[in-house]
N, CA, C and O atoms as a MOPAC input file, in Angstrom:
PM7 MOZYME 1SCF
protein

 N      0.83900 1    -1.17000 1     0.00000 1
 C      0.00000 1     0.00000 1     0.00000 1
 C      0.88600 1     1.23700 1     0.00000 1
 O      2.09500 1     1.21700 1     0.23500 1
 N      0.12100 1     2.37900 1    -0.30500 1
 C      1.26600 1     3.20200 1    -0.83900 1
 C      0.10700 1     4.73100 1    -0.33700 1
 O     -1.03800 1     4.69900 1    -0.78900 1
 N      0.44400 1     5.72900 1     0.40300 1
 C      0.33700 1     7.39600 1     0.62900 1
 C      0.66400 1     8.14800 1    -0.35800 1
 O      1.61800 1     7.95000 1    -1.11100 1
 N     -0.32100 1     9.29300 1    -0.41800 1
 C     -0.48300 1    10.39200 1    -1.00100 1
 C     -0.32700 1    11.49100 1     0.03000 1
 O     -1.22000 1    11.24500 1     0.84200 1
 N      0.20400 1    12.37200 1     0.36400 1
 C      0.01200 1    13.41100 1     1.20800 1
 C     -0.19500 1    14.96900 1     0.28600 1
 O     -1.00000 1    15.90100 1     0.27600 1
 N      1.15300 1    14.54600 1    -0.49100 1
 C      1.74100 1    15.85100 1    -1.36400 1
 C      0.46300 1    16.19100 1    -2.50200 1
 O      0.60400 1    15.90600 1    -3.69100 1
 N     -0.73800 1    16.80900 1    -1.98800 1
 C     -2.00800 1    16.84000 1    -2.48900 1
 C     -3.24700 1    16.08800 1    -1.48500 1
 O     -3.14500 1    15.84900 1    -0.28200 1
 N     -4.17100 1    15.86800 1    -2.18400 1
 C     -5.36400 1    15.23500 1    -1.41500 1
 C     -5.08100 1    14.00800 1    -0.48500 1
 O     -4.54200 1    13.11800 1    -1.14300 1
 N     -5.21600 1    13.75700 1     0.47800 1
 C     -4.89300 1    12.63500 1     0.92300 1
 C     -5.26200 1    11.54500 1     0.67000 1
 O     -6.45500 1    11.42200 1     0.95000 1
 N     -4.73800 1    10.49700 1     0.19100 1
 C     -5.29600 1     9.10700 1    -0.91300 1
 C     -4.29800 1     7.97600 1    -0.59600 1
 O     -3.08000 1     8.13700 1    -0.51700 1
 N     -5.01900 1     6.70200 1    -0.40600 1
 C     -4.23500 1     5.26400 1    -0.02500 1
 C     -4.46700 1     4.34700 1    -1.65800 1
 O     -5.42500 1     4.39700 1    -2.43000 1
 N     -3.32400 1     3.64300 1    -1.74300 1
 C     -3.80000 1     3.14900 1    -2.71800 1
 C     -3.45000 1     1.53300 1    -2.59400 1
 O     -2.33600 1     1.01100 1    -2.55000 1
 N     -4.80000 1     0.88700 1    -2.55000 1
 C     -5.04200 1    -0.35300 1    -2.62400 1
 C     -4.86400 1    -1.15600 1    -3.68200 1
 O     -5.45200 1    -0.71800 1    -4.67100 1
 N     -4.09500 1    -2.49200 1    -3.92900 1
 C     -4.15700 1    -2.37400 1    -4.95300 1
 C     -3.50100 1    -2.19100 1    -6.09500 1
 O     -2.39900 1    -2.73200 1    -6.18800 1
 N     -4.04700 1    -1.33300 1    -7.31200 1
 C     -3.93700 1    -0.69000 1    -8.32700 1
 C     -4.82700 1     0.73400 1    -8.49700 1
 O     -4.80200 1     1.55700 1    -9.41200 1
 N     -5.50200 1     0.70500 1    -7.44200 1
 C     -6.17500 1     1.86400 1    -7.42900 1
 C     -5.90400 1     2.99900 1    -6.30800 1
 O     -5.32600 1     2.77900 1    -5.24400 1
 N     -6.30400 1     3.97000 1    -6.63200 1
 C     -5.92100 1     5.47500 1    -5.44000 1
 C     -7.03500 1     6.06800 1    -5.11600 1
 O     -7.65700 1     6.93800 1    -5.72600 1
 N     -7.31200 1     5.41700 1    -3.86200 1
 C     -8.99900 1     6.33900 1    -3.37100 1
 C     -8.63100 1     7.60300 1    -2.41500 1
 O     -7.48400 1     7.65100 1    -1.97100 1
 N     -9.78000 1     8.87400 1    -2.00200 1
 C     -9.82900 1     9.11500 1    -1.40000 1
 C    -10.14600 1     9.33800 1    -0.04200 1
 O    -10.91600 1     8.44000 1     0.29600 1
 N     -9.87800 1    10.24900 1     1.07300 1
 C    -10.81000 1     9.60700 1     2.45500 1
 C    -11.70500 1    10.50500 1     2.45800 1
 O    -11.13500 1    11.57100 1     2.69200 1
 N    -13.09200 1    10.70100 1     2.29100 1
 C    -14.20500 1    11.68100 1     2.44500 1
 C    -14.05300 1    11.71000 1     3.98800 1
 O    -13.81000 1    12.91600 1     3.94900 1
 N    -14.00100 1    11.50000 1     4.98700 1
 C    -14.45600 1    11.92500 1     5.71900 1
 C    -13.48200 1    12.53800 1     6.38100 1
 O    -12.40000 1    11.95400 1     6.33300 1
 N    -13.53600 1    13.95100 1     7.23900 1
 C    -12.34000 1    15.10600 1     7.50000 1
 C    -11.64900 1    14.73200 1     8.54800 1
 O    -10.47300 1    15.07100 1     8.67800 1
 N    -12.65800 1    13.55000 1     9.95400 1
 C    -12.04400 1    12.73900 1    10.91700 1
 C    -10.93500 1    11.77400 1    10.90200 1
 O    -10.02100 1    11.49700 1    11.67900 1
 N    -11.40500 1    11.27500 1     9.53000 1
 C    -10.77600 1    10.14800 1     8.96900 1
 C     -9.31800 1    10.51300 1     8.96700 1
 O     -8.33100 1    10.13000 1     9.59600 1
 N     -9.57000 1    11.46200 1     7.95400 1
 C     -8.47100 1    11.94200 1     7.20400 1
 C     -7.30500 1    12.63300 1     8.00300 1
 O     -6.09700 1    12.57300 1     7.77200 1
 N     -8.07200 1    13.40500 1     9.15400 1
 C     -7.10300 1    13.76600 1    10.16800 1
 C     -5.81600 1    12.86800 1    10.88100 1
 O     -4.59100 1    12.91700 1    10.98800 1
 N     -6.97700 1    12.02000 1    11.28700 1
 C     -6.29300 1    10.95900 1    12.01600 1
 C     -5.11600 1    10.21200 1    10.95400 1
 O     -3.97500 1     9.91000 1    11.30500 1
 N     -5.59800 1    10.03700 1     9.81500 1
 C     -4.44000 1     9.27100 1     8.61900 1
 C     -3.45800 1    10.33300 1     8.54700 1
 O     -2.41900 1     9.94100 1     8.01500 1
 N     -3.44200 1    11.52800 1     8.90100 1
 C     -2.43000 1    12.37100 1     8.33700 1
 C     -1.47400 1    12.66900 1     9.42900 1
 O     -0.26500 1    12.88100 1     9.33200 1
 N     -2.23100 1    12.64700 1    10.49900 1
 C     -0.92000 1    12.46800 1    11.58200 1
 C     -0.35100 1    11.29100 1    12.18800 1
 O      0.41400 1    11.23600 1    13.15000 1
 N     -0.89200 1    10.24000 1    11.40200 1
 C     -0.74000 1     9.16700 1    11.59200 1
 C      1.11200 1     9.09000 1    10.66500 1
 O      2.25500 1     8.91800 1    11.08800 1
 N      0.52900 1     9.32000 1     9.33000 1
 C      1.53700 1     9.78700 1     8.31200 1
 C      2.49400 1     9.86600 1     8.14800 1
 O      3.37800 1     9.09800 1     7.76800 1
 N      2.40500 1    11.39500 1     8.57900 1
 C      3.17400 1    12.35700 1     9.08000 1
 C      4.33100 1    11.98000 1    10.29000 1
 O      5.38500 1    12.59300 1    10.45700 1
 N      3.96700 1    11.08700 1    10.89500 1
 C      4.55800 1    10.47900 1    12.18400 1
 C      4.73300 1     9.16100 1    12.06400 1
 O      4.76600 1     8.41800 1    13.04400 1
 N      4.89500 1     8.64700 1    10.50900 1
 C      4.82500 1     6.74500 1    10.73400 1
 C      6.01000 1     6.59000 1    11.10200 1
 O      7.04400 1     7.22100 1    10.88000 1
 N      5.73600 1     5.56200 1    11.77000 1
 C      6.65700 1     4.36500 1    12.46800 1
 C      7.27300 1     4.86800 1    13.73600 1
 O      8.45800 1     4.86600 1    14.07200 1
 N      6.00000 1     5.38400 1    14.48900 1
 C      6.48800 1     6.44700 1    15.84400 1
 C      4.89200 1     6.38400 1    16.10800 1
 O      3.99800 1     6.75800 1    15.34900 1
 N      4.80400 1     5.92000 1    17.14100 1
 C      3.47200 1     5.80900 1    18.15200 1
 C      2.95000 1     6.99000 1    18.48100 1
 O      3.37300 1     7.54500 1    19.49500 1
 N      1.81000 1     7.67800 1    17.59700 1
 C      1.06900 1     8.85800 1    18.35900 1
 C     -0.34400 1     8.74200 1    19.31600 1
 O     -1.48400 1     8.52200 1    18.90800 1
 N     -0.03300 1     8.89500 1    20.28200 1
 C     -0.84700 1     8.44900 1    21.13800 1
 C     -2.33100 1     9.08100 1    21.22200 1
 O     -2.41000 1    10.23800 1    20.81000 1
 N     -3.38400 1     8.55100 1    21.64500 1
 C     -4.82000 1     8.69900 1    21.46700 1
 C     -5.14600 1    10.47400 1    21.66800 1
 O     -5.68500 1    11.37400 1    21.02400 1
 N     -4.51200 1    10.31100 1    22.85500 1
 C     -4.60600 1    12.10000 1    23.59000 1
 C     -3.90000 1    12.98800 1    22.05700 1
 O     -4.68700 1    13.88800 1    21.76500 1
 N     -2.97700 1    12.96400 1    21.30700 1
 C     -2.88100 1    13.65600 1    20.13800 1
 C     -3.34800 1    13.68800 1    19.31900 1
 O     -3.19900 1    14.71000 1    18.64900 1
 N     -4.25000 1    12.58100 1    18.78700 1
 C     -5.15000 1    12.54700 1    17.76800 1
 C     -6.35400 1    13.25900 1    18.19800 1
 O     -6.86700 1    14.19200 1    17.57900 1
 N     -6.73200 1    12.80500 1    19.19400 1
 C     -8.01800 1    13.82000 1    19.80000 1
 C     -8.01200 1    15.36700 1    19.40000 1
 O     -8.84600 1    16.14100 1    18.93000 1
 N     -6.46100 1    15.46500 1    19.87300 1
 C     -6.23300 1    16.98800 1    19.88900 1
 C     -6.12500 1    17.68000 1    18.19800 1
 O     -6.19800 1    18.87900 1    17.92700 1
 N     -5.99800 1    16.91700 1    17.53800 1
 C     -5.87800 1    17.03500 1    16.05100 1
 C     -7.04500 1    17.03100 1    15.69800 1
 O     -7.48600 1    18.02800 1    15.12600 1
 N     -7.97200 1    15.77200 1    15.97000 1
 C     -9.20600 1    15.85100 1    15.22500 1
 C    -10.17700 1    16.82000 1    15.72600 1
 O    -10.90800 1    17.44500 1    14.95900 1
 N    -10.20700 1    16.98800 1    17.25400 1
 C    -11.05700 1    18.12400 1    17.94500 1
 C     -9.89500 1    19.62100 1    18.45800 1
 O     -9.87800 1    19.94000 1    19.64700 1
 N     -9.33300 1    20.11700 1    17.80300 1
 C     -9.05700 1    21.36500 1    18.64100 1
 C     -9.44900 1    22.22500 1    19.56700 1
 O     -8.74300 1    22.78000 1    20.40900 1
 N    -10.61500 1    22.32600 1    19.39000 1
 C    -11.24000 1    22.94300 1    19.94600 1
 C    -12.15700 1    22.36300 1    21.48100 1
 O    -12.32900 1    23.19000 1    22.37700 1
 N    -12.49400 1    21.44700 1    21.59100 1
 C    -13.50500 1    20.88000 1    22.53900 1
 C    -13.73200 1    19.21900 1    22.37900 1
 O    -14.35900 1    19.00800 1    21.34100 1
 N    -13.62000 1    18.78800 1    22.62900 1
 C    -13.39500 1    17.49300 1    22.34000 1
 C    -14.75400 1    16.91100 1    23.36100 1
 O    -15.02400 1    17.08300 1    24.55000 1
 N    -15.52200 1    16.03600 1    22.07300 1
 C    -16.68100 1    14.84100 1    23.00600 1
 C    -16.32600 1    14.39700 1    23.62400 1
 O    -15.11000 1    14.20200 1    23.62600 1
 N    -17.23300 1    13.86500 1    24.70500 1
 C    -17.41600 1    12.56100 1    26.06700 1
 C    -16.92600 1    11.86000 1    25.77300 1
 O    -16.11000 1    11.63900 1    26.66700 1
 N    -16.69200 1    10.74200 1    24.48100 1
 C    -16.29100 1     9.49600 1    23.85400 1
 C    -15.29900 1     9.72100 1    22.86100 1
 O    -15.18400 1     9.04500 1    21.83800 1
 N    -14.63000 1    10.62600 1    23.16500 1
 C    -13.39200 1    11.06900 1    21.90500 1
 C    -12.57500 1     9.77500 1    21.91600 1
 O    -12.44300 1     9.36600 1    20.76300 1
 N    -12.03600 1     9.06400 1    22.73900 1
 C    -10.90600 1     7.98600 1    22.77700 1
 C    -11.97200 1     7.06700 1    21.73500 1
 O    -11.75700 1     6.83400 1    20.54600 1
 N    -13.20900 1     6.61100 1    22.56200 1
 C    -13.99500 1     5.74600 1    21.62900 1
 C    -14.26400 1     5.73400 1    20.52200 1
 O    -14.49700 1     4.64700 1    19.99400 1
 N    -14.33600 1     7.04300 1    19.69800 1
 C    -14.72600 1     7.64500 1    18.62600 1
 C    -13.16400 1     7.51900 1    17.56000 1
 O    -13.32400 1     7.41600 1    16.34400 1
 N    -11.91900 1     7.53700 1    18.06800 1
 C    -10.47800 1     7.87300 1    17.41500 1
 C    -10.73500 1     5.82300 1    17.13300 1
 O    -10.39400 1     5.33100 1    16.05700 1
 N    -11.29900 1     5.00900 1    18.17900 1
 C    -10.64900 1     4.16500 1    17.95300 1
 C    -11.24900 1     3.12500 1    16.71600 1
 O    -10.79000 1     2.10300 1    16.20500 1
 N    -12.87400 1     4.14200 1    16.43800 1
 C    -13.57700 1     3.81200 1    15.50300 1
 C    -12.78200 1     3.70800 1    14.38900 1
 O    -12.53500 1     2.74100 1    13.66900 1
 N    -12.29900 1     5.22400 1    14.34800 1
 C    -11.98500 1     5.93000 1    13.30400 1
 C    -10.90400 1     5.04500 1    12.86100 1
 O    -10.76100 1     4.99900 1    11.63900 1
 N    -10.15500 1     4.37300 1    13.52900 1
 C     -8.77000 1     3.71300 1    12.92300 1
 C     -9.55900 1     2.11000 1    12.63900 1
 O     -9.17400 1     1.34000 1    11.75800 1
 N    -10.42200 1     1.89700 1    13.34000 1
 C    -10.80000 1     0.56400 1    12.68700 1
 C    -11.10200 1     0.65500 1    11.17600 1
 O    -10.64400 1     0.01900 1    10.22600 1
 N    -12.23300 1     1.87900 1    11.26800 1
 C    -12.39100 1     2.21400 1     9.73400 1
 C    -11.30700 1     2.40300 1     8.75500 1
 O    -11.26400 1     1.88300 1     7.64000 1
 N    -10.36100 1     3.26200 1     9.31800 1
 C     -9.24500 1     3.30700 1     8.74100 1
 C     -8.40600 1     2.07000 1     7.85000 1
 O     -8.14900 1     1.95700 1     6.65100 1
 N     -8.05700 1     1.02600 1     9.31000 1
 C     -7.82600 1    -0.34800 1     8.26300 1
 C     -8.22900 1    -0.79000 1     7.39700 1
 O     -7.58400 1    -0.85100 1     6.35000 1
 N     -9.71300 1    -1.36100 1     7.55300 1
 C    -10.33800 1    -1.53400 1     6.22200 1
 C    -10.17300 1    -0.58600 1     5.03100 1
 O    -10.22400 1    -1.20800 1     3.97000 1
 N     -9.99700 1     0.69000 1     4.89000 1
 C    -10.05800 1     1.48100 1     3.98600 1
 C     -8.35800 1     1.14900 1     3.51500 1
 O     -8.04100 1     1.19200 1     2.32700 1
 N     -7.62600 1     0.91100 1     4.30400 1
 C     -6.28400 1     0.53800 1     3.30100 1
 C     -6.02100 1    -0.82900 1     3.44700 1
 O     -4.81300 1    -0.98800 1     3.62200 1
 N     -6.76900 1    -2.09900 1     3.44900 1
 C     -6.55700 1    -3.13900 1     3.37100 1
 C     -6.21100 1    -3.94800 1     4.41300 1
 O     -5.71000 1    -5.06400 1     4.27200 1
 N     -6.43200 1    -3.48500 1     5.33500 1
 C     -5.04800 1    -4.01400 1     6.88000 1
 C     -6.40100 1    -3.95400 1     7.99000 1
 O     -6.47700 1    -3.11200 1     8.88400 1
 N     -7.29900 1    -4.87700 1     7.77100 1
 C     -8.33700 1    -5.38200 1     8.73700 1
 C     -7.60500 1    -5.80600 1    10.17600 1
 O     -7.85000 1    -5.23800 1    11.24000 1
 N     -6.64300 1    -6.92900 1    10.01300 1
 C     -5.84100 1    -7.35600 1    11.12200 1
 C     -4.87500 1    -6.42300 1    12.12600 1
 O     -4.13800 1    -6.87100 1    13.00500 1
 N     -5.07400 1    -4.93200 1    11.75600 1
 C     -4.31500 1    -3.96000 1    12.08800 1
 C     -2.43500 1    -4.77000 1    11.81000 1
 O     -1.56600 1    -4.62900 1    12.67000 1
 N     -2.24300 1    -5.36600 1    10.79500 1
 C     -0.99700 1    -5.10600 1    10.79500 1
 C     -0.05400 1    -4.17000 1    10.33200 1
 O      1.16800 1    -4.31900 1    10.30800 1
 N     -0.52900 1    -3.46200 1    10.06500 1
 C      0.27600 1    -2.01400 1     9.25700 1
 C     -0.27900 1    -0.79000 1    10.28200 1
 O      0.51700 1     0.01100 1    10.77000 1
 N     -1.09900 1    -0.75600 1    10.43700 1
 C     -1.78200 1     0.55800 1    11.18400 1
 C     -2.13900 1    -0.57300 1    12.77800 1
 O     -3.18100 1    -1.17600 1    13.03800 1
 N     -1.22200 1    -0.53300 1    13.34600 1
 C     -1.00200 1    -1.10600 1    14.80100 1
 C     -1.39900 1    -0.37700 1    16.30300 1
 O     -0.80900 1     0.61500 1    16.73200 1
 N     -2.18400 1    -0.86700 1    16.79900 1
 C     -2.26500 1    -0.58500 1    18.10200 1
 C     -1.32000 1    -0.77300 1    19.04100 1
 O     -1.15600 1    -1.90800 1    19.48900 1
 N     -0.35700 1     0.56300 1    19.60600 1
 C      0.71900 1     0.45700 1    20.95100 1
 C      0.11200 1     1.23100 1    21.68000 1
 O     -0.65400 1     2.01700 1    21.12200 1
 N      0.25000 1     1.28000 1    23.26600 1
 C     -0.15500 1     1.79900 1    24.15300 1
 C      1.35700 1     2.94700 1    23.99100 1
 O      2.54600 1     2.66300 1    23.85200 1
 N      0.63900 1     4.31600 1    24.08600 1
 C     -0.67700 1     5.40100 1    24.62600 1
 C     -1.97500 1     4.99300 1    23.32000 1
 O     -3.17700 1     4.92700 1    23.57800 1
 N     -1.34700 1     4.75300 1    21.89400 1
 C     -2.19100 1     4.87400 1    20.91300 1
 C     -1.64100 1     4.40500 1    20.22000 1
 O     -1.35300 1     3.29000 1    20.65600 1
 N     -0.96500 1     4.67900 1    18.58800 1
 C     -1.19100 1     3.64000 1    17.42400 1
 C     -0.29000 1     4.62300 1    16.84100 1
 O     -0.07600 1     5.82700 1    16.98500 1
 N      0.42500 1     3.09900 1    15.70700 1
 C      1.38800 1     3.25800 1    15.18500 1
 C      1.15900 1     2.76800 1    13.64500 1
 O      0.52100 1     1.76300 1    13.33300 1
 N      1.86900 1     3.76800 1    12.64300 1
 C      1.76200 1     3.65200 1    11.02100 1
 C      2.74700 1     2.92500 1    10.87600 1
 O      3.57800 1     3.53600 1    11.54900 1
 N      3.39000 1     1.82000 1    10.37200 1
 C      4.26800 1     1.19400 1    10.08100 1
 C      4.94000 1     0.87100 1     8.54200 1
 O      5.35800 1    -0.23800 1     8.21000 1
 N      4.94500 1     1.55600 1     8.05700 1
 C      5.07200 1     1.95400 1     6.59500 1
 C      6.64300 1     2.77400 1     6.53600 1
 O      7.04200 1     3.29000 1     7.58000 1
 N      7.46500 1     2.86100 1     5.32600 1
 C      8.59100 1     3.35700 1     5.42800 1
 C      8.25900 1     4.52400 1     4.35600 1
 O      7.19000 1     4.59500 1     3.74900 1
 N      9.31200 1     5.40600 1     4.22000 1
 C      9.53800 1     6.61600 1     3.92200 1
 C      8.86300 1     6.38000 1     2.09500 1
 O      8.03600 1     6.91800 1     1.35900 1
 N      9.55300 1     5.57600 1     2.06100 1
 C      8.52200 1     5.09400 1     0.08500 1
 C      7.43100 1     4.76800 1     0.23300 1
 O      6.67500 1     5.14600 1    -0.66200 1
 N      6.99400 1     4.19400 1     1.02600 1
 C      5.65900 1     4.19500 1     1.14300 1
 C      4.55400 1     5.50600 1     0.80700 1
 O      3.38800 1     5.53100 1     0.41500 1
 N      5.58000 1     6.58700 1     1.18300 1
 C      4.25900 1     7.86200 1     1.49000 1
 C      5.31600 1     9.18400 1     0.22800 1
 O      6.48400 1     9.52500 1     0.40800 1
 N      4.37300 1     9.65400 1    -0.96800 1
 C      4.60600 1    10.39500 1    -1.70400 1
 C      6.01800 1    11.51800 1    -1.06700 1
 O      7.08600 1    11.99800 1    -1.44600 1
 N      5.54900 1    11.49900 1    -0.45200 1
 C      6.09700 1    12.97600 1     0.56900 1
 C      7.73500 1    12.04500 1     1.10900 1
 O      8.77700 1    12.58900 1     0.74100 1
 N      7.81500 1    11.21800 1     1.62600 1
 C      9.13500 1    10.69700 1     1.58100 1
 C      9.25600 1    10.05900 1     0.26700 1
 O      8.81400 1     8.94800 1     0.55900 1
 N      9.56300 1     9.98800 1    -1.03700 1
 C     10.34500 1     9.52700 1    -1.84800 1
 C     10.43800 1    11.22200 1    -2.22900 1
 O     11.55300 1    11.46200 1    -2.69200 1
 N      9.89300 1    11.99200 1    -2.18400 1
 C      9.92700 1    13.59300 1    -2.96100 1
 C     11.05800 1    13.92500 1    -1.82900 1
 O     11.80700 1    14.69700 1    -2.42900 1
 N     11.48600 1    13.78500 1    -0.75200 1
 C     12.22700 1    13.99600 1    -0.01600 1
 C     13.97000 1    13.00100 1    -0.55100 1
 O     15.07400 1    13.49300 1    -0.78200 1
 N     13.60500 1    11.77600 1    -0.57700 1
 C     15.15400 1    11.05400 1    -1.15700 1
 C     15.40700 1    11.26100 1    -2.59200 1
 O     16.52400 1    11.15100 1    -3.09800 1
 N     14.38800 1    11.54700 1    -3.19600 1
 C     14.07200 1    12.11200 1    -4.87900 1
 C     15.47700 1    13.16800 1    -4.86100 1
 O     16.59000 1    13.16800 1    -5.38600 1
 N     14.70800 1    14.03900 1    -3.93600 1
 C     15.53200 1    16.00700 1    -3.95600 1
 C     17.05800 1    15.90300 1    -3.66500 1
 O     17.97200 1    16.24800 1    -4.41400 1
 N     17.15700 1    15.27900 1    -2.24500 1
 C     18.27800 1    14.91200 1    -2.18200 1
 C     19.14800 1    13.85500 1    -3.03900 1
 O     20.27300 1    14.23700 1    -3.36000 1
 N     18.83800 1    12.86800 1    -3.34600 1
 C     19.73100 1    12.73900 1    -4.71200 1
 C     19.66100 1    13.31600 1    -5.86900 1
 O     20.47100 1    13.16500 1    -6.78500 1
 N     18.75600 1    13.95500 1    -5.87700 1
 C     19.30700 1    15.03000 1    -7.26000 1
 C     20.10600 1    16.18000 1    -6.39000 1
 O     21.19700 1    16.30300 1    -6.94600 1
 N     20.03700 1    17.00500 1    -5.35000 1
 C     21.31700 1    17.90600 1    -5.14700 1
 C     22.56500 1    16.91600 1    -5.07300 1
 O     23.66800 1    17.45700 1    -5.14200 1
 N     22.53600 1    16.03300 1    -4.98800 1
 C     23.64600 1    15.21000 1    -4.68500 1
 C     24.45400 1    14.75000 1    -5.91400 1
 O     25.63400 1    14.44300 1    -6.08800 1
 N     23.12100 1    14.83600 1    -6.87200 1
 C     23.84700 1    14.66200 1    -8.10400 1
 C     24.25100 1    16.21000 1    -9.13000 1
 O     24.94900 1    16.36900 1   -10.13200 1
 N     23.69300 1    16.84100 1    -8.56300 1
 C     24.19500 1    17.94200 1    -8.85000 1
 C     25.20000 1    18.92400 1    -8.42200 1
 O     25.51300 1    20.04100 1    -8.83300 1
 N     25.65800 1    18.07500 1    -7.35700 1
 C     26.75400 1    18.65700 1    -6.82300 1
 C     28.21000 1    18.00600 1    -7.75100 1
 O     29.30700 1    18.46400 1    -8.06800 1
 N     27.48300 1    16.69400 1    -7.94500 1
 C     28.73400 1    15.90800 1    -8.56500 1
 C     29.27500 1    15.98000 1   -10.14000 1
 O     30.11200 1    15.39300 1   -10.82600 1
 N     28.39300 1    16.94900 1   -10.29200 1
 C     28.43300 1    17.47600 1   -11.89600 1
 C     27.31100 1    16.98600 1   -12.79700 1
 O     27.02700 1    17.56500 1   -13.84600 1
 N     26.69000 1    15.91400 1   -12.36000 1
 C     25.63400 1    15.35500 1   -13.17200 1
 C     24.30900 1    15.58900 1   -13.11800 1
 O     23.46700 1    15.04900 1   -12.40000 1
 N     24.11800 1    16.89000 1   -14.37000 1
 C     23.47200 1    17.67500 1   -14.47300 1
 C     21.82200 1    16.74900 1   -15.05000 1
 O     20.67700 1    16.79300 1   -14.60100 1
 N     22.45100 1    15.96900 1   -16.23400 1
 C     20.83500 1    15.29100 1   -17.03100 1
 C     20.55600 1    14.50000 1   -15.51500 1
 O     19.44400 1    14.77300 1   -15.06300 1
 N     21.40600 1    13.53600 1   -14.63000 1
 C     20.72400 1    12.85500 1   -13.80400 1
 C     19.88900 1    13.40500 1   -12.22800 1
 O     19.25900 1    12.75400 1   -11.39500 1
 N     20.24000 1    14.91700 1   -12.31300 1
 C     19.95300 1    15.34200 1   -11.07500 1
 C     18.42000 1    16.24900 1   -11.87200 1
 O     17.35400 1    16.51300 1   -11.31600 1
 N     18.82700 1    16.53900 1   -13.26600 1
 C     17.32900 1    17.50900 1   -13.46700 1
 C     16.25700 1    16.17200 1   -13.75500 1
 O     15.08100 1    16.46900 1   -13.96700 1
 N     16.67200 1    14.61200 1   -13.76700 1
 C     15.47900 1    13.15600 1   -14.01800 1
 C     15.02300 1    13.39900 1   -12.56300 1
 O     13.89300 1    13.78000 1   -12.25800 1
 N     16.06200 1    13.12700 1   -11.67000 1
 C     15.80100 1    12.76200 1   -10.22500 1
 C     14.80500 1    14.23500 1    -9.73200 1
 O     13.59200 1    14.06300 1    -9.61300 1
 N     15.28000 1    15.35800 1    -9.52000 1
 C     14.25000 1    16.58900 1    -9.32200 1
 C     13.12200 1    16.79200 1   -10.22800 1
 O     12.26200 1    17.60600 1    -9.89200 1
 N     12.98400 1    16.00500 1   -11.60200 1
 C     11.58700 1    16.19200 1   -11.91200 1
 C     10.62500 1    15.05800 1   -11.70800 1
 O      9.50700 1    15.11800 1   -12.21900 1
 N     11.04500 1    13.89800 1   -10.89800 1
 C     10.07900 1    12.72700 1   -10.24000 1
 C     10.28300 1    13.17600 1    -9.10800 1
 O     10.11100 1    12.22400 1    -8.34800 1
 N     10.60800 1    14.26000 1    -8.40600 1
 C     10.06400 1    14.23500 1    -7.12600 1
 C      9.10300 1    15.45100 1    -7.34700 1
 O      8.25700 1    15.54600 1    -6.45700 1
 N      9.02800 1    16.51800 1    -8.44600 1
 C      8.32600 1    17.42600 1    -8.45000 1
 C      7.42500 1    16.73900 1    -9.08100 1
 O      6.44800 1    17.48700 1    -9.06300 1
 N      7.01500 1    15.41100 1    -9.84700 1
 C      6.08000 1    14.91500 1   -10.39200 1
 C      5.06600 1    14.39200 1    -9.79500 1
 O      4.03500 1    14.07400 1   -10.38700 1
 N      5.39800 1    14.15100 1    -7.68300 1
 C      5.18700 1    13.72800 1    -6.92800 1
 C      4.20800 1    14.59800 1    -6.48900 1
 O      3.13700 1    13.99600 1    -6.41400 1
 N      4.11600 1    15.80400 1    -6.15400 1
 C      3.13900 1    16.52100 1    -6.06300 1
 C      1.95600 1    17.07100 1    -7.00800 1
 O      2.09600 1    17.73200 1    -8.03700 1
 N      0.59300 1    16.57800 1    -6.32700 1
 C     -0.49600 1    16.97200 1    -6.77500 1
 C     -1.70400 1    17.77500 1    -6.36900 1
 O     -2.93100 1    17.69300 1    -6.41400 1
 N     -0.32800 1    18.96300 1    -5.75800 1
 C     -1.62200 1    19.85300 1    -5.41700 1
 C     -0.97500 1    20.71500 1    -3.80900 1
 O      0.17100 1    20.77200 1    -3.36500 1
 N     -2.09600 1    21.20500 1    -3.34900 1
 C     -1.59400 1    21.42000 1    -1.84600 1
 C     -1.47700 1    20.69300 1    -0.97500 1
 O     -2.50700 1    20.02300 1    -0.89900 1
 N     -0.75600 1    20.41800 1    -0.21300 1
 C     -0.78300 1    19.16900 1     0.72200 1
 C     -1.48900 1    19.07000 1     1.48800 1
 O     -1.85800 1    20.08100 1     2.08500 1
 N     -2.02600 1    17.73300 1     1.83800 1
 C     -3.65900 1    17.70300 1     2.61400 1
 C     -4.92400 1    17.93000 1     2.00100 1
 O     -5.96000 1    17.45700 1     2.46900 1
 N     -4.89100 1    18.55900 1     1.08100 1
 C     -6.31200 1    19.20700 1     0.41000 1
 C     -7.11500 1    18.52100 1     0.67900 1
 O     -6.88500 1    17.37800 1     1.07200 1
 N     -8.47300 1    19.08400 1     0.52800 1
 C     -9.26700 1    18.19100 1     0.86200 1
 C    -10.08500 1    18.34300 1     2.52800 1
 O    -10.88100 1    17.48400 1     2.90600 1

């Protein structure tokens, strides 16, 4: 399975790239994300998805939200999107998510552009600028 950040936020199952309609959802996937393979605990997602005031059943409600979550990227058994105490962990590596390969993309193209190799650093900087579709998060 494979992240979109760099634009709308989108998982892609599959062969296909859906989006998450719902803004709870989507919250929670993005700081999930944003933070894979590093345990963000329940009390931060709350604080992400409610800023402002947070419901009676917010813990209950986050833990919906990630059940739903699995199913929506394939991982019913929570093995990728894992439950650790305080809260839950994305387990996915840096290729996994648009936004880290546009990151090892850039840097090997300055890297190759430092080394004189100009055609291989302007291939490498235009697949990581190819990587973005839009504003990040949109949506």
């Amino acid at each position: 399975m494979r992240f979109r950040i760099l634009g709308p936020l989108e998982v892609q199952v599959d062969e296909s790239w859906n989006g998450i309609n719902a803004p709870k959802w989507r919250t929670v996937l993005a700081v999930l994300l944003l933070e894979a393979g590093q345990v963000v605990s329940t009390d931060r997602l709350i604080s992400e998805v409610w800023p402002e005031e947070r419901p009676a059943r917010a813990s209950n409600s986050i833990s919906i939200y990630v059940l739903r979550l699995r199913r929506l990227i394939g991982d019913p058994e929570g093995t990728v999107l894992v439950t650790r105490y305080p809260g839950y962990r994305l387990l996915v590596t840096a290729d996994d998510i648009d936004a880290g390969r546009f990151a090892r993309l850039a840097s090997e193209g300055r890297k190759a552009l430092s080394a004189g190799e100009s055609q291989r650093a302007a291939d490498l900087l235009d697949q990581a600028l190819g990587l973005w579709q839009g504003k990040p998060g949109a949506g």
